[in-house]
Predicted model as a PDB file, atoms N, CA, C, CB and O in Angstrom, pLDDT in the B-factor column:
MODEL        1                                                                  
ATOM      1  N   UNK A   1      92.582  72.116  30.397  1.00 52.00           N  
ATOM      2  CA  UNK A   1      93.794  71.629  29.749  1.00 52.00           C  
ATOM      3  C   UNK A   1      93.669  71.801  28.233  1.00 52.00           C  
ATOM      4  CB  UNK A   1      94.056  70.142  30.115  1.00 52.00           C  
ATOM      5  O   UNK A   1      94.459  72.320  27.445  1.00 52.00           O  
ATOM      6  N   UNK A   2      92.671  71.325  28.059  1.00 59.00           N  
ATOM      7  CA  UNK A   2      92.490  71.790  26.201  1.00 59.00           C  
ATOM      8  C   UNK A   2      92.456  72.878  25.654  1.00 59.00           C  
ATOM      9  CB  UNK A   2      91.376  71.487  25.547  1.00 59.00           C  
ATOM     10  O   UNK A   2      92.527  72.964  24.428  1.00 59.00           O  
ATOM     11  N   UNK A   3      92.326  74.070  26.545  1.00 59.00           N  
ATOM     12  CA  UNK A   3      92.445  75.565  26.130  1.00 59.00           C  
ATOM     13  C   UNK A   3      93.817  75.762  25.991  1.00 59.00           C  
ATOM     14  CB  UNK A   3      91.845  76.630  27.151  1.00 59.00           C  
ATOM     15  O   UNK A   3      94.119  76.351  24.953  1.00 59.00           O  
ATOM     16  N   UNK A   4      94.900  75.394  26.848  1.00 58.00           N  
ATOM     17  CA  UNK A   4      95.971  76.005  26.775  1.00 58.00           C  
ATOM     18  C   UNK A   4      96.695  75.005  25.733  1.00 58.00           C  
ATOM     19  CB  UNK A   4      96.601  76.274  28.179  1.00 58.00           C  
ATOM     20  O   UNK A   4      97.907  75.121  25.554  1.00 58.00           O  
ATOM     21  N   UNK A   5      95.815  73.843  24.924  1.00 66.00           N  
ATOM     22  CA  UNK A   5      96.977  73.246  23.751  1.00 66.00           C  
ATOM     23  C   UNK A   5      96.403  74.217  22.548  1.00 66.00           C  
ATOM     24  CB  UNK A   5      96.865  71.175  23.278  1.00 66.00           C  
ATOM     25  O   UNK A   5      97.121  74.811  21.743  1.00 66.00           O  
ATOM     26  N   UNK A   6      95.152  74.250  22.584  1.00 69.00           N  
ATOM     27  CA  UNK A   6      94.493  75.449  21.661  1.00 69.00           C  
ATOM     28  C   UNK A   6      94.818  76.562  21.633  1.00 69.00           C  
ATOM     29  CB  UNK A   6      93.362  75.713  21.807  1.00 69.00           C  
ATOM     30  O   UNK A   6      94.857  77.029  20.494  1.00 69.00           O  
ATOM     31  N   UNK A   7      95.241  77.622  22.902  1.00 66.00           N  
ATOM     32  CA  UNK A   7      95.450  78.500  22.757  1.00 66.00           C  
ATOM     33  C   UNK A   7      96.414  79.428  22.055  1.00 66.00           C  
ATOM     34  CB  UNK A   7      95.328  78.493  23.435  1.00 66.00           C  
ATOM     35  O   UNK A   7      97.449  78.771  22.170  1.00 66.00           O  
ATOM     36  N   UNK A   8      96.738  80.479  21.431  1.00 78.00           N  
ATOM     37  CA  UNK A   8      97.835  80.684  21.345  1.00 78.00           C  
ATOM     38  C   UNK A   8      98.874  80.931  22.321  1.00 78.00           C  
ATOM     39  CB  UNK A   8      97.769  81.342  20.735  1.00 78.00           C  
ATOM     40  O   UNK A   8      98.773  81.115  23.534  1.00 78.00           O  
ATOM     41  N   UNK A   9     100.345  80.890  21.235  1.00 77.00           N  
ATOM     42  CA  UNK A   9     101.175  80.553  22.836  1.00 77.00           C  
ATOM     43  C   UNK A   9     101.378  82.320  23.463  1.00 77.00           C  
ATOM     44  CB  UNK A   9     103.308  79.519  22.512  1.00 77.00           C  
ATOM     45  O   UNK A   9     101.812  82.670  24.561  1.00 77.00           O  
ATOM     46  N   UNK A  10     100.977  83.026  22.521  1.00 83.00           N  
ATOM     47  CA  UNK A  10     101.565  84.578  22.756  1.00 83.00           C  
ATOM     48  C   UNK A  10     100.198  85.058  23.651  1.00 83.00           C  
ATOM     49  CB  UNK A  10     101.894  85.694  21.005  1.00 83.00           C  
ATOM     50  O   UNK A  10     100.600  85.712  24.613  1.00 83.00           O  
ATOM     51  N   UNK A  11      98.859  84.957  23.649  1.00 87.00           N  
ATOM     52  CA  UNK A  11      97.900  84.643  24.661  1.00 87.00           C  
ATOM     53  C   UNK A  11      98.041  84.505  25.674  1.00 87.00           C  
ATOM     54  CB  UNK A  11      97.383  83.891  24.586  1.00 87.00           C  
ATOM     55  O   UNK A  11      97.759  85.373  26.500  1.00 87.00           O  
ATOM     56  N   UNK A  12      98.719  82.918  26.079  1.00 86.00           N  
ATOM     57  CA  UNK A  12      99.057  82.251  27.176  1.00 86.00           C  
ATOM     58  C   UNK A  12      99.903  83.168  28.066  1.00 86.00           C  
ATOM     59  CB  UNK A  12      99.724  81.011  26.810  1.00 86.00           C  
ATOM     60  O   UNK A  12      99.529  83.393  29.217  1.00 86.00           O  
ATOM     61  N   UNK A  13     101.090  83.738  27.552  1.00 90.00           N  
ATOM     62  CA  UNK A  13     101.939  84.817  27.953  1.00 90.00           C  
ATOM     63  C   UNK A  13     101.944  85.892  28.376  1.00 90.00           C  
ATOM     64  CB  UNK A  13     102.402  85.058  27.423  1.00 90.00           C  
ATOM     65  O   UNK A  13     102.801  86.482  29.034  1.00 90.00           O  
ATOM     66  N   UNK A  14     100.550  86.337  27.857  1.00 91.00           N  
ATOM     67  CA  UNK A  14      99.803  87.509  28.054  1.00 91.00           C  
ATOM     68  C   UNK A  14      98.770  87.483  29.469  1.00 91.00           C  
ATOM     69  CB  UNK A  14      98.969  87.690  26.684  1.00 91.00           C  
ATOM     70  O   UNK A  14      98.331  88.406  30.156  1.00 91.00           O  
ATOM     71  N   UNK A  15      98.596  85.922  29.562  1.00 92.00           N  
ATOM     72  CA  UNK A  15      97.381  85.926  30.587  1.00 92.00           C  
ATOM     73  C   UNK A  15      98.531  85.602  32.037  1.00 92.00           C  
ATOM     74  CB  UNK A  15      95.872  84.390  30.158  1.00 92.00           C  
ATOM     75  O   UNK A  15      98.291  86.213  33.079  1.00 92.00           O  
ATOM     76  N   UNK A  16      99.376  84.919  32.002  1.00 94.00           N  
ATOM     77  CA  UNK A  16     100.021  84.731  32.433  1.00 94.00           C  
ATOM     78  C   UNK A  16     100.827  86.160  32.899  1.00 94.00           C  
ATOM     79  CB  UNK A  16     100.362  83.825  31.801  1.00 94.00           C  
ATOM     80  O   UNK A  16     100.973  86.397  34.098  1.00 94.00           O  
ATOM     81  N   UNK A  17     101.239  86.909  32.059  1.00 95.00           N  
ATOM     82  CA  UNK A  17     101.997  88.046  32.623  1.00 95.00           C  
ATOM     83  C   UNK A  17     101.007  89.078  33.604  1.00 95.00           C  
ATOM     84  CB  UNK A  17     102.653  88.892  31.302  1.00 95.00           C  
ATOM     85  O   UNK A  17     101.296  89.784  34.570  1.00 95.00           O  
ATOM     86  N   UNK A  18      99.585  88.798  32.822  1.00 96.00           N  
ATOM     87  CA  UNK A  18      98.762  89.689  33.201  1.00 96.00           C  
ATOM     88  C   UNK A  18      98.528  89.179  34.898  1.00 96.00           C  
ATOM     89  CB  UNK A  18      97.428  89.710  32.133  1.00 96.00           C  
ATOM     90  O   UNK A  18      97.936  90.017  35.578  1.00 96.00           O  
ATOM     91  N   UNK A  19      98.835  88.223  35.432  1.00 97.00           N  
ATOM     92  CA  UNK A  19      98.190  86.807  36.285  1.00 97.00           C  
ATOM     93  C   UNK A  19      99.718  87.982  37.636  1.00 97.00           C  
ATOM     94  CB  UNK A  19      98.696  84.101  35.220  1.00 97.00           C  
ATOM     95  O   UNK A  19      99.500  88.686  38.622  1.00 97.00           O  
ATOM     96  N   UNK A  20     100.430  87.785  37.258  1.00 97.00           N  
ATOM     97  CA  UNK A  20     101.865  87.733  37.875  1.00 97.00           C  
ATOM     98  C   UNK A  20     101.619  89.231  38.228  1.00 97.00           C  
ATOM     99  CB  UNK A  20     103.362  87.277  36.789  1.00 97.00           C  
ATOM    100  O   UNK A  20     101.541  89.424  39.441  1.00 97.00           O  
ATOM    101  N   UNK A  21     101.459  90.501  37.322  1.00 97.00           N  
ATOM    102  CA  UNK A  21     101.064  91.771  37.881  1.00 97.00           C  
ATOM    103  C   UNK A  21      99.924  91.551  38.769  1.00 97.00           C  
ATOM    104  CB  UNK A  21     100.727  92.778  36.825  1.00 97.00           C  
ATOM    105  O   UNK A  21     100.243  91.454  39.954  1.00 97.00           O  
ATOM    106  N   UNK A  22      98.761  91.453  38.524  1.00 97.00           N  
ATOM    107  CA  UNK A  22      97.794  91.367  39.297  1.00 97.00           C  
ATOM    108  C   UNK A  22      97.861  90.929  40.914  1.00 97.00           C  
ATOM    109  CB  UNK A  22      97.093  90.616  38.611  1.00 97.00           C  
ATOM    110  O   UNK A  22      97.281  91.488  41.845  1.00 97.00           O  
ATOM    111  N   UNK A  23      98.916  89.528  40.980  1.00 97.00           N  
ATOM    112  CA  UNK A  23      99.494  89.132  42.294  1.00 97.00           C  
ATOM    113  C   UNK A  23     100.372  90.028  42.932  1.00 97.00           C  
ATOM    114  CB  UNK A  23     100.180  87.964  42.193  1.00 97.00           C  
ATOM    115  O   UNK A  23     100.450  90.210  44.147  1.00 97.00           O  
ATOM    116  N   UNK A  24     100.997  90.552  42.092  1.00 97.00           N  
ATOM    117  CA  UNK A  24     102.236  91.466  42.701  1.00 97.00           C  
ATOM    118  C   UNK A  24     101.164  92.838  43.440  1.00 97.00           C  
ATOM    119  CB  UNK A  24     103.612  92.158  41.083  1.00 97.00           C  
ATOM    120  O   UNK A  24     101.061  93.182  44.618  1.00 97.00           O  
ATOM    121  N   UNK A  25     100.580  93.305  42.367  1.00 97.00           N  
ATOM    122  CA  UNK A  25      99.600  94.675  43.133  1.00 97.00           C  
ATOM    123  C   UNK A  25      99.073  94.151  44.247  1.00 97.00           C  
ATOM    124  CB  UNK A  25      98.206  95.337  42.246  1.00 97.00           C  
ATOM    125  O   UNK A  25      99.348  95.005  45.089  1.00 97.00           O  
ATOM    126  N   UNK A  26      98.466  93.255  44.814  1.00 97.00           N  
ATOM    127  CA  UNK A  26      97.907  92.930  45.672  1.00 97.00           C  
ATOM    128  C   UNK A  26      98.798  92.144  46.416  1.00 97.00           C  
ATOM    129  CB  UNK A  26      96.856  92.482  45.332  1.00 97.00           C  
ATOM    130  O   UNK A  26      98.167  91.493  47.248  1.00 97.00           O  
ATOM    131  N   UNK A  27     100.080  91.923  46.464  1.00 97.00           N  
ATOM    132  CA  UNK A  27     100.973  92.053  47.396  1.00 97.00           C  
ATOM    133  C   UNK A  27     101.491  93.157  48.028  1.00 97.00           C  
ATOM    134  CB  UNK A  27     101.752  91.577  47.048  1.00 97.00           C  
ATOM    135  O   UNK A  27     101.984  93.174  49.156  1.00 97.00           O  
ATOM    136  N   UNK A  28     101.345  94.219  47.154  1.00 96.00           N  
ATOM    137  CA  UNK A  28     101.722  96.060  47.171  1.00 96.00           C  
ATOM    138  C   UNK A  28     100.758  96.142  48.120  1.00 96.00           C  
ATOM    139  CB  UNK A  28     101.440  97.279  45.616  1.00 96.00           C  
ATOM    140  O   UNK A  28     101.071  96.592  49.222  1.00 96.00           O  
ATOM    141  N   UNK A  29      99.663  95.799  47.909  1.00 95.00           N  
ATOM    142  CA  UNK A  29      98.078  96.637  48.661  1.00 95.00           C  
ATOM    143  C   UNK A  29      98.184  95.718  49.931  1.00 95.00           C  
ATOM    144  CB  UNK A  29      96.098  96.391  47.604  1.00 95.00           C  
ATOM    145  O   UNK A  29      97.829  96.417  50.880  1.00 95.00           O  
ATOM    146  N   UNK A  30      98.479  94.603  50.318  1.00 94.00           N  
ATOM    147  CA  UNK A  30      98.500  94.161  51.531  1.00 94.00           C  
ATOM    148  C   UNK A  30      99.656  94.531  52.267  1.00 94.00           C  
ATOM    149  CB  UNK A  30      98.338  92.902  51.519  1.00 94.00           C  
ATOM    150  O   UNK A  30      99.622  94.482  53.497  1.00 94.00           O  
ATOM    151  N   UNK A  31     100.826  94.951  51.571  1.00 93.00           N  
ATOM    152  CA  UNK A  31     102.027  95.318  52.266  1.00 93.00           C  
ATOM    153  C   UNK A  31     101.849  97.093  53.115  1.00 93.00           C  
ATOM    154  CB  UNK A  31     103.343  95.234  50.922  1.00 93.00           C  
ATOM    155  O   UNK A  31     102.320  97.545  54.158  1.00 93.00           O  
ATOM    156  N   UNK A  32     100.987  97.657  52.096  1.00 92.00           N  
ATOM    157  CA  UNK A  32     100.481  98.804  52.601  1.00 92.00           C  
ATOM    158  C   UNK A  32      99.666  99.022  53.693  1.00 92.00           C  
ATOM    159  CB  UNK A  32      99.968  99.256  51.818  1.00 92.00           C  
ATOM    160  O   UNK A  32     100.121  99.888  54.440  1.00 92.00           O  
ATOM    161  N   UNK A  33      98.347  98.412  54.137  1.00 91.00           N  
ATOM    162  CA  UNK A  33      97.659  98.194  54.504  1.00 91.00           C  
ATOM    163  C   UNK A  33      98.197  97.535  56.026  1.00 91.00           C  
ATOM    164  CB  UNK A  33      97.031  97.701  53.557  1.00 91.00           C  
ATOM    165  O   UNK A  33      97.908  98.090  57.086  1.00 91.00           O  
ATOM    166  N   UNK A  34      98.954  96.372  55.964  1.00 88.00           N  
ATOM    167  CA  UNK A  34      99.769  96.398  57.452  1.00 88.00           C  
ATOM    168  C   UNK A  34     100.801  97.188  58.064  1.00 88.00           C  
ATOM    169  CB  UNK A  34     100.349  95.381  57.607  1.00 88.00           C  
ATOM    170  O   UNK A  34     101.274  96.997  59.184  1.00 88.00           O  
ATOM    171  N   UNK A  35     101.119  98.092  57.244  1.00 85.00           N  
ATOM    172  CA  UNK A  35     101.967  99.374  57.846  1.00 85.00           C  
ATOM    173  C   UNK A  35     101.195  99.713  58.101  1.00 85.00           C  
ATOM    174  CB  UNK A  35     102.794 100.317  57.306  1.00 85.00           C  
ATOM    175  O   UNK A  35     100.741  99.041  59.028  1.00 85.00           O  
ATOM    176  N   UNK A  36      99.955 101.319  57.564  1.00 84.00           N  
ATOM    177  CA  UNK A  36      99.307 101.742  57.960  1.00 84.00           C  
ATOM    178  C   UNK A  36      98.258 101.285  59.423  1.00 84.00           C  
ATOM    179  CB  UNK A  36      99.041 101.919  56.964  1.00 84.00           C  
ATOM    180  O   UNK A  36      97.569 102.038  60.110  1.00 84.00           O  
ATOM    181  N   UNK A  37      98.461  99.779  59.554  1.00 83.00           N  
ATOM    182  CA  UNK A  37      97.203  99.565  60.957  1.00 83.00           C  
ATOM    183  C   UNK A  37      98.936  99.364  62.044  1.00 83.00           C  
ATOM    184  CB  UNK A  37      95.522  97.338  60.802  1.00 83.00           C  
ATOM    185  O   UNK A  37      99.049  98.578  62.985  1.00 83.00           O  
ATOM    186  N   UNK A  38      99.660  99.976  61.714  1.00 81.00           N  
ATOM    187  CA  UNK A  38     100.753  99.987  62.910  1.00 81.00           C  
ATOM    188  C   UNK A  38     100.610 101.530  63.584  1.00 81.00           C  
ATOM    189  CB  UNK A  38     102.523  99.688  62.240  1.00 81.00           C  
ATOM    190  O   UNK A  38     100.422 102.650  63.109  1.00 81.00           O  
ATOM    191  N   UNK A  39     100.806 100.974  64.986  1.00 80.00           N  
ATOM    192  CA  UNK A  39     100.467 102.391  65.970  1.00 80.00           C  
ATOM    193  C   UNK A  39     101.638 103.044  65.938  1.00 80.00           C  
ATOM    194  CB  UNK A  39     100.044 102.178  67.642  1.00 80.00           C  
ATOM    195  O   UNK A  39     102.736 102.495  66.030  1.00 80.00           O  
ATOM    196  N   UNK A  40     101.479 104.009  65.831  1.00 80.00           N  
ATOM    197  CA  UNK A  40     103.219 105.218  66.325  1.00 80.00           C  
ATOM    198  C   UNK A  40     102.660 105.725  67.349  1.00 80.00           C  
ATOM    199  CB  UNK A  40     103.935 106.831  65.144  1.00 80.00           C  
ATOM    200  O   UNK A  40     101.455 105.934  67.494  1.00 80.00           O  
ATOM    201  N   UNK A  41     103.702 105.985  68.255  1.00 82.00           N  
ATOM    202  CA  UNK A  41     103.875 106.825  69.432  1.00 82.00           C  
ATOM    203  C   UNK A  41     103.988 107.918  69.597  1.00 82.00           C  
ATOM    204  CB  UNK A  41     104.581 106.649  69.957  1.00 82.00           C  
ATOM    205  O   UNK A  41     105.137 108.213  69.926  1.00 82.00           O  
ATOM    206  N   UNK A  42     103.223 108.847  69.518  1.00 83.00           N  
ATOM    207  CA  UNK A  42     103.552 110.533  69.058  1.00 83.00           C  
ATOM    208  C   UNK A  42     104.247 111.012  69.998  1.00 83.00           C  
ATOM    209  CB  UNK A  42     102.310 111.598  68.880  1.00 83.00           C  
ATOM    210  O   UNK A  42     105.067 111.890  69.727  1.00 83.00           O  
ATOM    211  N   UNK A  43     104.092 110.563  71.299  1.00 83.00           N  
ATOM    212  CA  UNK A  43     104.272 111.597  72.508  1.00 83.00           C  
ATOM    213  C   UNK A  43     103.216 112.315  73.135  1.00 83.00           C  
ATOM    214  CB  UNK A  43     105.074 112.606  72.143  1.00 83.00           C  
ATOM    215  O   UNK A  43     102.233 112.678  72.489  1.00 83.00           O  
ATOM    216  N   UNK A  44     103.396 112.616  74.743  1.00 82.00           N  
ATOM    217  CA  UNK A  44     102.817 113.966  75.148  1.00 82.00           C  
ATOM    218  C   UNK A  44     103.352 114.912  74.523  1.00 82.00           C  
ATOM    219  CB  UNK A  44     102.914 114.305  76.455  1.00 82.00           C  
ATOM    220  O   UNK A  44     104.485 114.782  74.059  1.00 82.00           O  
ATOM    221  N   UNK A  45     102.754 115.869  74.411  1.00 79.00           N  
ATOM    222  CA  UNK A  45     102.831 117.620  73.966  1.00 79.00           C  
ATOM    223  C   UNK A  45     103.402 117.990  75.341  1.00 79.00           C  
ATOM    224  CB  UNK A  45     101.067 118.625  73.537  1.00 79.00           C  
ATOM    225  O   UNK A  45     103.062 117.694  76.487  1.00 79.00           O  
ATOM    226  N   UNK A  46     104.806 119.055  74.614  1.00 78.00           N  
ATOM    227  CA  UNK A  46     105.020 119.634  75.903  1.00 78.00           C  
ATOM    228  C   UNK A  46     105.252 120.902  75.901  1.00 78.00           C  
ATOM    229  CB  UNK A  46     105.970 119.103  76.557  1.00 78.00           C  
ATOM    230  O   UNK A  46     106.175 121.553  75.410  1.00 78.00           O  
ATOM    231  N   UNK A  47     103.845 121.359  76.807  1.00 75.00           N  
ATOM    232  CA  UNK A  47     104.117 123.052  76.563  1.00 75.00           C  
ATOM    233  C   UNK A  47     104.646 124.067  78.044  1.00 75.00           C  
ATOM    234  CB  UNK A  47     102.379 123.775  75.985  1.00 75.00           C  
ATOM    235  O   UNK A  47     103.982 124.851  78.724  1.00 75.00           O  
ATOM    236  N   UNK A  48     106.096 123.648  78.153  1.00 72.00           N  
ATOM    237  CA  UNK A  48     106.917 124.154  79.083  1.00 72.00           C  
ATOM    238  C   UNK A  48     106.647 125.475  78.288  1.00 72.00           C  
ATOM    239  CB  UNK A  48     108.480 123.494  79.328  1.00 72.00           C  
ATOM    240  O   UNK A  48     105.768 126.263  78.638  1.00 72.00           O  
ATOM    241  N   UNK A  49     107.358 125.650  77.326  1.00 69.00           N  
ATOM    242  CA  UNK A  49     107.946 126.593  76.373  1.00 69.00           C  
ATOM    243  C   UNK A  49     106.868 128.000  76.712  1.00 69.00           C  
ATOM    244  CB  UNK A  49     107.895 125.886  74.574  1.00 69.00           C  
ATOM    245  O   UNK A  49     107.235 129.163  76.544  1.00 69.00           O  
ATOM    246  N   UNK A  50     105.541 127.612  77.196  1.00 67.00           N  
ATOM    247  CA  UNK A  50     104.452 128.398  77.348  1.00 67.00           C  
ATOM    248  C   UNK A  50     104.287 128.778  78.947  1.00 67.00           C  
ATOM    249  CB  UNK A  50     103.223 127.639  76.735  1.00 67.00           C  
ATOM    250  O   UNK A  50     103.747 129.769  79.440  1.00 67.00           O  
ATOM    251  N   UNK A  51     104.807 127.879  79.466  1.00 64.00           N  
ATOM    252  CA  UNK A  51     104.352 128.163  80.492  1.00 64.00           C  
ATOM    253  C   UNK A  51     105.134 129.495  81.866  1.00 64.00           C  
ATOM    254  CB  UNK A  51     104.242 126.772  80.815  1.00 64.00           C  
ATOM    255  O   UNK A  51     104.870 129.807  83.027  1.00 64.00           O  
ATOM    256  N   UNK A  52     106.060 129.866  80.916  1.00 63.00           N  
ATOM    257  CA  UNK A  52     106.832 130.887  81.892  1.00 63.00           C  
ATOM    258  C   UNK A  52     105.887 132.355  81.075  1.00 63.00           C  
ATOM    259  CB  UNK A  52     109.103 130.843  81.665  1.00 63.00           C  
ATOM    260  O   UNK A  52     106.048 133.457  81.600  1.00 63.00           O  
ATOM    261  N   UNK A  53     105.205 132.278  80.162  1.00 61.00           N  
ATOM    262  CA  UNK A  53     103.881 133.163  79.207  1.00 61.00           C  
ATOM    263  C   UNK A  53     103.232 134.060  79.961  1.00 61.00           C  
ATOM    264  CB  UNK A  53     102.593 132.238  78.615  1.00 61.00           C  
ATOM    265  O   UNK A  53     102.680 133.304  80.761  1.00 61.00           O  
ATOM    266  N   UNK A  54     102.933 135.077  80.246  1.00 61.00           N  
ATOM    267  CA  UNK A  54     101.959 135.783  80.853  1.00 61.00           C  
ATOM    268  C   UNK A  54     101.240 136.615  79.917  1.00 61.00           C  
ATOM    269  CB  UNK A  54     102.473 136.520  81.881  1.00 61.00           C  
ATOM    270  O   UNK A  54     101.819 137.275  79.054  1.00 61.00           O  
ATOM    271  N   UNK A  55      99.946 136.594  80.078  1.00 63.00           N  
ATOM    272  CA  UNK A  55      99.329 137.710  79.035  1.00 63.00           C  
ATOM    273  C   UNK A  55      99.221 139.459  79.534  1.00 63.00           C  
ATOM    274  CB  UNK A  55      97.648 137.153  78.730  1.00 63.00           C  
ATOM    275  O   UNK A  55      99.609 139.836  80.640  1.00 63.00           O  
ATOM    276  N   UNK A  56      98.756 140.181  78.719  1.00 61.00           N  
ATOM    277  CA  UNK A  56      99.049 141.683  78.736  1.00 61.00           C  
ATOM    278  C   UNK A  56      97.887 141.771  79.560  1.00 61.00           C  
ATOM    279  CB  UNK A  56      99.124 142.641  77.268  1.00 61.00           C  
ATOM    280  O   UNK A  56      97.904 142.821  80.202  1.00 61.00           O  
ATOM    281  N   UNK A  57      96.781 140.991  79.806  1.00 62.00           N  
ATOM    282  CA  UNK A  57      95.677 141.184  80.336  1.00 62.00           C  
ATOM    283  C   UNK A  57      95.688 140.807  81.898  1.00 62.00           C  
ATOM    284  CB  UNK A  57      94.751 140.490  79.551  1.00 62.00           C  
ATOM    285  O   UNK A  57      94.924 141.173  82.791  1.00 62.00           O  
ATOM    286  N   UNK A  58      96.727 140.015  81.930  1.00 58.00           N  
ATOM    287  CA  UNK A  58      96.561 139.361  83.698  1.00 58.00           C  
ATOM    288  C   UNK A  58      97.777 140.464  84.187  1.00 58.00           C  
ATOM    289  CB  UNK A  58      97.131 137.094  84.081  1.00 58.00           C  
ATOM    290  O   UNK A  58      97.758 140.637  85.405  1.00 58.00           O  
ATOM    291  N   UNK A  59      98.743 141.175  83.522  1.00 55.00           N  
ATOM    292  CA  UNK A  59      99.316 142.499  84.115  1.00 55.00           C  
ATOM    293  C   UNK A  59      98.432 143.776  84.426  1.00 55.00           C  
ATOM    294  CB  UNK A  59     100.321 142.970  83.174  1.00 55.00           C  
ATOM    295  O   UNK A  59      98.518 144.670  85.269  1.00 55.00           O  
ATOM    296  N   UNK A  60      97.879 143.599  83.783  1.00 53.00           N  
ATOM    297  CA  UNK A  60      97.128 145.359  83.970  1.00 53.00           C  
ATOM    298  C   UNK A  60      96.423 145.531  85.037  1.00 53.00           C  
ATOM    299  CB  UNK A  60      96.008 145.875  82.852  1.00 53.00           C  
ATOM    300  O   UNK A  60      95.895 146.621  85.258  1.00 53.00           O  
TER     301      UNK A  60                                                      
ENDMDL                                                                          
END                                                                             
């Protein structure tokens, strides 16, 4: 308590602003961090598209 009647007030403002970024980034970094551990669903692969395919080698 006696630091901040001592302190200056433009200090105080400074530690304080500095206090408020610092929380915010590490609201950023936890907001990130629970997206990324979310699963997506890619799908099976589907290789119809291949499968009507014959190679030059199984003709000859």
């Amino acid at each position: 308590m006696r630091y901040w009647s001592s302190a200056w007030p433009g200090e105080i403002e400074g530690l304080e602003v500095g206090l408020a970024g610092a929380q915010d980034k590490l609201a950023q970094l936890d907001a990130e961090e629970a997206r990324s551990r979310q699963v997506v669903d890619l799908g099976m692969p589907s290789f119809s598209h291949l499968a009507g395919r014959t190679s030059a080698a199984t003709l000859a």
